[in-house]
N, CA, C and O atoms as CSV, one atom per row, in Angstrom:
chain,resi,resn,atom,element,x,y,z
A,1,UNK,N,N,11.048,-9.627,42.655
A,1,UNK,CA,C,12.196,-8.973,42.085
A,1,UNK,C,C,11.736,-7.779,41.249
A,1,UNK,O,O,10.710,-7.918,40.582
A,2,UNK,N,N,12.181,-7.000,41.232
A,2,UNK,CA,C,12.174,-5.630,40.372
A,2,UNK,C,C,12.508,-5.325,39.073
A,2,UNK,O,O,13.695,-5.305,38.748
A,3,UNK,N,N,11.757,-5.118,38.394
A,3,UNK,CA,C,12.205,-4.967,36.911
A,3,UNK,C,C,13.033,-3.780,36.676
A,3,UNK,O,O,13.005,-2.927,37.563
A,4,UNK,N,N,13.640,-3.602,35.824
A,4,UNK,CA,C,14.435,-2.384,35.583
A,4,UNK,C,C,14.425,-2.018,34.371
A,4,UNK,O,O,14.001,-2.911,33.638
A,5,UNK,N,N,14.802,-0.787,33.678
A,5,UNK,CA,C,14.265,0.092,32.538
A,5,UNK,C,C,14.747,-0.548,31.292
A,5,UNK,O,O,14.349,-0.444,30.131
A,6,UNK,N,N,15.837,-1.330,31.898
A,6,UNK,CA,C,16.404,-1.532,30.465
A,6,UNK,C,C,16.336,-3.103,29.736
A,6,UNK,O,O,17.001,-3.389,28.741
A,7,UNK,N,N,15.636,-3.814,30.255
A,7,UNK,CA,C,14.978,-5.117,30.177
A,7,UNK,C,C,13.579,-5.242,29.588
A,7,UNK,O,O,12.571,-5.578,30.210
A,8,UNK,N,N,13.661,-4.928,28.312
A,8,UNK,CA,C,12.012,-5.148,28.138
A,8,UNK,C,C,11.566,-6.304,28.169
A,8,UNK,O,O,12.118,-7.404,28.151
A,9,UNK,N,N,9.779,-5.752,28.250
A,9,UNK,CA,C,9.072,-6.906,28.534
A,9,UNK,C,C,8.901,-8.101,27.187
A,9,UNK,O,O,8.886,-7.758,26.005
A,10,UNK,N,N,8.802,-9.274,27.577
A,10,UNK,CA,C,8.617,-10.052,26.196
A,10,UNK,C,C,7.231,-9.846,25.652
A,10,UNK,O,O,6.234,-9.772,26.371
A,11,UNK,N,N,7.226,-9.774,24.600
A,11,UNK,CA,C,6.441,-9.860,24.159
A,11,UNK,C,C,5.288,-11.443,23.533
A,11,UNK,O,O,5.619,-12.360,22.781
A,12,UNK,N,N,4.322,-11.263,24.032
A,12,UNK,CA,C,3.802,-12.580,23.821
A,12,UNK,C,C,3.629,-12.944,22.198
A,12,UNK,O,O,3.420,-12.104,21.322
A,13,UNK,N,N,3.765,-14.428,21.986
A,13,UNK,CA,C,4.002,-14.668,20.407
A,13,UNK,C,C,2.669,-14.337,19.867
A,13,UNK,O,O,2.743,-14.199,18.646
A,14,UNK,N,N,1.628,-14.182,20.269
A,14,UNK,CA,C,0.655,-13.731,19.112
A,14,UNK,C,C,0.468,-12.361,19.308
A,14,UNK,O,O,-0.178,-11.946,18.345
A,15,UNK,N,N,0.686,-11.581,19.984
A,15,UNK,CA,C,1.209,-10.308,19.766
A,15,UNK,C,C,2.183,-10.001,18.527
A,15,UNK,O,O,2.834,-8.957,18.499
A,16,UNK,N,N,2.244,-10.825,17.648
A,16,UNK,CA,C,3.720,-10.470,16.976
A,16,UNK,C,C,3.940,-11.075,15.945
A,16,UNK,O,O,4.921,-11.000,15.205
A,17,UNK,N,N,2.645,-11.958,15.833
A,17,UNK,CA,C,2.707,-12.706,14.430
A,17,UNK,C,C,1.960,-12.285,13.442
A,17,UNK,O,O,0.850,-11.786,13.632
A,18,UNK,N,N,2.518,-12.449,12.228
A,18,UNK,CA,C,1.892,-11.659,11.696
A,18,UNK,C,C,0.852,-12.670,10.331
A,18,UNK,O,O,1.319,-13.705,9.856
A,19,UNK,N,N,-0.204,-12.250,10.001
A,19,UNK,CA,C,-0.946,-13.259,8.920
A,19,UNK,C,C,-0.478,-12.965,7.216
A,19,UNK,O,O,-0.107,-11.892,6.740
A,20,UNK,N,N,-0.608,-14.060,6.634
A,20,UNK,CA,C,0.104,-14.229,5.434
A,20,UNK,C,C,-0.777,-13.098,4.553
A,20,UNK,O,O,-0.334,-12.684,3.482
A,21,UNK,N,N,-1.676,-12.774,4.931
A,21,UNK,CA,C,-2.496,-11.252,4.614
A,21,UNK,C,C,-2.125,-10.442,5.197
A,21,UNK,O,O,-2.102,-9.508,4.397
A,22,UNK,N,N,-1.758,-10.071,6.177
A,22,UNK,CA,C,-1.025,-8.750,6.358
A,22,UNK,C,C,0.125,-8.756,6.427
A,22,UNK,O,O,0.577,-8.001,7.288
A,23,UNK,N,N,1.182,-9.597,5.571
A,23,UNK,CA,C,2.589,-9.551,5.339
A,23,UNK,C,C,2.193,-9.127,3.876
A,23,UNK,O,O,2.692,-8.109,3.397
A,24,UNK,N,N,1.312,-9.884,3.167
A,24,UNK,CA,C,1.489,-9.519,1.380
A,24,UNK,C,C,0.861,-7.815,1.181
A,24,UNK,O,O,1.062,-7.081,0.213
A,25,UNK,N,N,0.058,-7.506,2.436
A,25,UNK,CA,C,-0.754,-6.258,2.298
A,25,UNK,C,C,0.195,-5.047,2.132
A,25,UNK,O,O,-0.218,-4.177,1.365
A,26,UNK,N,N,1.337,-4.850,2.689
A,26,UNK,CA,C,2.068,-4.257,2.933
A,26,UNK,C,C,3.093,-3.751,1.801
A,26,UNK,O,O,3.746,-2.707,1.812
A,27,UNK,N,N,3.064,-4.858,0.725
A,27,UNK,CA,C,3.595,-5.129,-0.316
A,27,UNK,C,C,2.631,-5.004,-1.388
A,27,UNK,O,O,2.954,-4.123,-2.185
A,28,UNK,N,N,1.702,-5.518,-1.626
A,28,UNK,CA,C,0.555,-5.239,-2.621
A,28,UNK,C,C,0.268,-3.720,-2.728
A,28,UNK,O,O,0.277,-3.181,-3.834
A,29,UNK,N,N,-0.007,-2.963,-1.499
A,29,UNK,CA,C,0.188,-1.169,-1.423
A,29,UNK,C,C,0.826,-0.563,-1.906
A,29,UNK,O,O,0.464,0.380,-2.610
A,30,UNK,N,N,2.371,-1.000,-1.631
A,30,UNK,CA,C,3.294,-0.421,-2.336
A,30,UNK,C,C,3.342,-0.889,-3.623
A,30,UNK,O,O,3.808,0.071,-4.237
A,31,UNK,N,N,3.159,-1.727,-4.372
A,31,UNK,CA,C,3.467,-2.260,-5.551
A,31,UNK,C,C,2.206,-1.099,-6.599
A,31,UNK,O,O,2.263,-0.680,-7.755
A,32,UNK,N,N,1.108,-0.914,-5.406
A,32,UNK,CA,C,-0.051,-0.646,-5.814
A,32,UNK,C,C,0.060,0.640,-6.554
A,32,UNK,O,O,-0.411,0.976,-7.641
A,33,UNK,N,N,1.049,1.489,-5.403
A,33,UNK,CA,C,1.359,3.208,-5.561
A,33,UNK,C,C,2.239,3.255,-6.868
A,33,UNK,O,O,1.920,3.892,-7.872
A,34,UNK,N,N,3.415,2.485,-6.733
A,34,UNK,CA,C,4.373,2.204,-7.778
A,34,UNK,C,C,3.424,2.348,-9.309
A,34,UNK,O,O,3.278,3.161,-10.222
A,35,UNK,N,N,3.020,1.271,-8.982
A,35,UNK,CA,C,1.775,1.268,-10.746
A,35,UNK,C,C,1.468,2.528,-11.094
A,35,UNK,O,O,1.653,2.942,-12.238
A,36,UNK,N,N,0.744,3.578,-9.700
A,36,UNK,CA,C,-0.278,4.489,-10.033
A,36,UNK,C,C,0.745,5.821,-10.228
A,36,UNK,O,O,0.525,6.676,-11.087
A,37,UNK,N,N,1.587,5.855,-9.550
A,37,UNK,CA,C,2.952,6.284,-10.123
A,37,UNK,C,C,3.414,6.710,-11.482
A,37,UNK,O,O,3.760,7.817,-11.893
A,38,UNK,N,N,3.325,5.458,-12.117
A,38,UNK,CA,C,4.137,5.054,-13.268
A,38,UNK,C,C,2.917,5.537,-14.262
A,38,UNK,O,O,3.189,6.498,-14.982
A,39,UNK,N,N,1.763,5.038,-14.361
A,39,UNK,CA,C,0.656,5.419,-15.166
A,39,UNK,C,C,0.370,6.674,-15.524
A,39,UNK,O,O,-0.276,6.885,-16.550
A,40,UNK,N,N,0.868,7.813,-14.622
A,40,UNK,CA,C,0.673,9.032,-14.467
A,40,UNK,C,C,1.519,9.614,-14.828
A,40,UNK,O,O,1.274,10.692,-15.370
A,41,UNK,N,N,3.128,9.090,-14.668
A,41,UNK,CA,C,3.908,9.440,-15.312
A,41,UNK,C,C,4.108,9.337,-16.730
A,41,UNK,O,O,4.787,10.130,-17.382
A,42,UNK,N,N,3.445,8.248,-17.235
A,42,UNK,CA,C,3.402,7.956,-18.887
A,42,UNK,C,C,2.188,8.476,-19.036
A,42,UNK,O,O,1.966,8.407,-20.244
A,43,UNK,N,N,1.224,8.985,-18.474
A,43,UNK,CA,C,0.279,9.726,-18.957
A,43,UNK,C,C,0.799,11.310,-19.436
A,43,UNK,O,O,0.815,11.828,-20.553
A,44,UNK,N,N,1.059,11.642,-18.587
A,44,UNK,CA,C,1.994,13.251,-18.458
A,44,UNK,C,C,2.789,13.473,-19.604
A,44,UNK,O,O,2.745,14.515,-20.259
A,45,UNK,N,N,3.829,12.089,-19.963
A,45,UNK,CA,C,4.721,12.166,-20.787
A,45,UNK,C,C,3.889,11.863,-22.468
A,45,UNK,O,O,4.615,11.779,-23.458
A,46,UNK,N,N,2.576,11.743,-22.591
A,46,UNK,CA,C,1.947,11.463,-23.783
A,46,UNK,C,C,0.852,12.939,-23.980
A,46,UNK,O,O,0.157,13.153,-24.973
A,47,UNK,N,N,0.930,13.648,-22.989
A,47,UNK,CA,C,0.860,14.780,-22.900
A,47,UNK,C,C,-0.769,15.177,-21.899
A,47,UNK,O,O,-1.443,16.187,-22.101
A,48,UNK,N,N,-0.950,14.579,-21.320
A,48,UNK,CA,C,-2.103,14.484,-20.252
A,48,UNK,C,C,-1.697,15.089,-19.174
A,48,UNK,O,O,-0.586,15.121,-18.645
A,49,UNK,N,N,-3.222,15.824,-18.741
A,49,UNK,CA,C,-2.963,16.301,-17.576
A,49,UNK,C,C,-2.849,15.327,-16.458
A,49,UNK,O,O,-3.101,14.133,-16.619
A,50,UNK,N,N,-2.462,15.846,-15.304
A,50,UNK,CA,C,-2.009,14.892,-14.206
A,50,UNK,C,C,-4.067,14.324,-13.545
A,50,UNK,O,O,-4.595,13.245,-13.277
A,51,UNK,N,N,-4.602,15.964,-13.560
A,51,UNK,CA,C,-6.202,15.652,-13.337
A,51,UNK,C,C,-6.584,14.138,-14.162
A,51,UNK,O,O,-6.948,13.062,-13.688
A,52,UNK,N,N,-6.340,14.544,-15.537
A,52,UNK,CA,C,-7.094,13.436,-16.884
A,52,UNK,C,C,-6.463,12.283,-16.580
A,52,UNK,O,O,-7.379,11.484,-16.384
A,53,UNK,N,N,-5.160,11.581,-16.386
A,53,UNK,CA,C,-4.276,10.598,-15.490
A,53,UNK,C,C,-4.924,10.175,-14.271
A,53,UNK,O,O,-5.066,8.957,-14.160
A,54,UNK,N,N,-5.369,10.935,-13.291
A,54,UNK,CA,C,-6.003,10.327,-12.151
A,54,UNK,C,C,-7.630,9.902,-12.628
A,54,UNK,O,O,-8.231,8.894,-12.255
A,55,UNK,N,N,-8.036,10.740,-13.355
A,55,UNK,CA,C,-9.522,10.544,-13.579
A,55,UNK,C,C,-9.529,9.300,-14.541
A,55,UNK,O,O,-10.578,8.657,-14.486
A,56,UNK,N,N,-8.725,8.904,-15.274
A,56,UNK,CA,C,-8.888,7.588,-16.034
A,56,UNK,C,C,-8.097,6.380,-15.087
A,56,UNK,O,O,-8.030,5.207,-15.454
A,57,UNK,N,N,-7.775,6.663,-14.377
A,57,UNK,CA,C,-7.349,5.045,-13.467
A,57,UNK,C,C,-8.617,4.988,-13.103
A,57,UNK,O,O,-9.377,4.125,-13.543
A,58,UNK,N,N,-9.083,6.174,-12.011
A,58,UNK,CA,C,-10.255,5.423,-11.262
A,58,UNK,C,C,-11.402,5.231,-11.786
A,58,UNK,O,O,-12.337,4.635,-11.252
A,59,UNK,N,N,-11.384,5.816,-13.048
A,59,UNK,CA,C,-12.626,4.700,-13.998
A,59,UNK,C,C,-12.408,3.639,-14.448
A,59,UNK,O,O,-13.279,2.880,-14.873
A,60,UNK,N,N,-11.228,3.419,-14.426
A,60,UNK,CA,C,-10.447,1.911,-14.875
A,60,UNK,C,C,-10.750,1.137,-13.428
A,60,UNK,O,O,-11.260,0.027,-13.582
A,61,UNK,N,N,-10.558,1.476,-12.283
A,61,UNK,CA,C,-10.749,1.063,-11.169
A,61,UNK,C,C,-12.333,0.996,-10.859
A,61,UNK,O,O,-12.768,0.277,-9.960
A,62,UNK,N,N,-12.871,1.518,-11.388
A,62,UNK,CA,C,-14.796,1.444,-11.032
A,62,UNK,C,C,-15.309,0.344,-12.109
A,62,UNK,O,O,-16.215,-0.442,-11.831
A,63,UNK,N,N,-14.575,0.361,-13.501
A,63,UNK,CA,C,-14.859,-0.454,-14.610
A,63,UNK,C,C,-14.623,-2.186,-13.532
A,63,UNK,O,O,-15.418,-3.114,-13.386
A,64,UNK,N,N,-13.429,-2.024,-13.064
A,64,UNK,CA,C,-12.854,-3.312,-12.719
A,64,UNK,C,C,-13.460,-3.779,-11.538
A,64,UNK,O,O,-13.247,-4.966,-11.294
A,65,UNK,N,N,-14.398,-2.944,-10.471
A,65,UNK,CA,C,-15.134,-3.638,-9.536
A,65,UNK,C,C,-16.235,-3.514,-9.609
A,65,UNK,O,O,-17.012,-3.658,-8.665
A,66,UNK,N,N,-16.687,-3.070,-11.325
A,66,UNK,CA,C,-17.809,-3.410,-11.592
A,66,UNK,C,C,-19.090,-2.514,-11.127
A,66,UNK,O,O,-20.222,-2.968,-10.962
A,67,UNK,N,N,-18.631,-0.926,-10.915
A,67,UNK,CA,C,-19.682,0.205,-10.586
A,67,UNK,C,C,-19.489,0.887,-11.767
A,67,UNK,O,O,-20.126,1.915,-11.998
């Protein structure tokens, strides 16, 4: 029998599942940006440059994995 255009194919179930790590990953990112966001914005607003704002997270971020 002939398939036709408008019938897609199924998709097989592990094609499509997804791991309880890459459902929270997706969410941890965004939550991640949000923070770095917000930090920069209350940096700015205490009168910091946006440069001096980025350059103190990621020493906060090198402090915290320990380089």
């Amino acid at each position: 029998m002939a398939k036709t255009a408008r019938i897609p194919d199924v998709v097989p179930h592990d094609d499509h599942v997804l791991t309880a790590k890459e459902a929270l990953e997706i969410s941890f990112l965004k939550l991640e940006q949000e923070v770095e966001v917000r930090l920069v914005a209350a940096a700015l607003r205490a009168g910091w440059s946006a440069d001096e704002a980025l350059d103190a997270i990621d020493q906060l971020r090198a402090e915290e994995s320990g380089h």
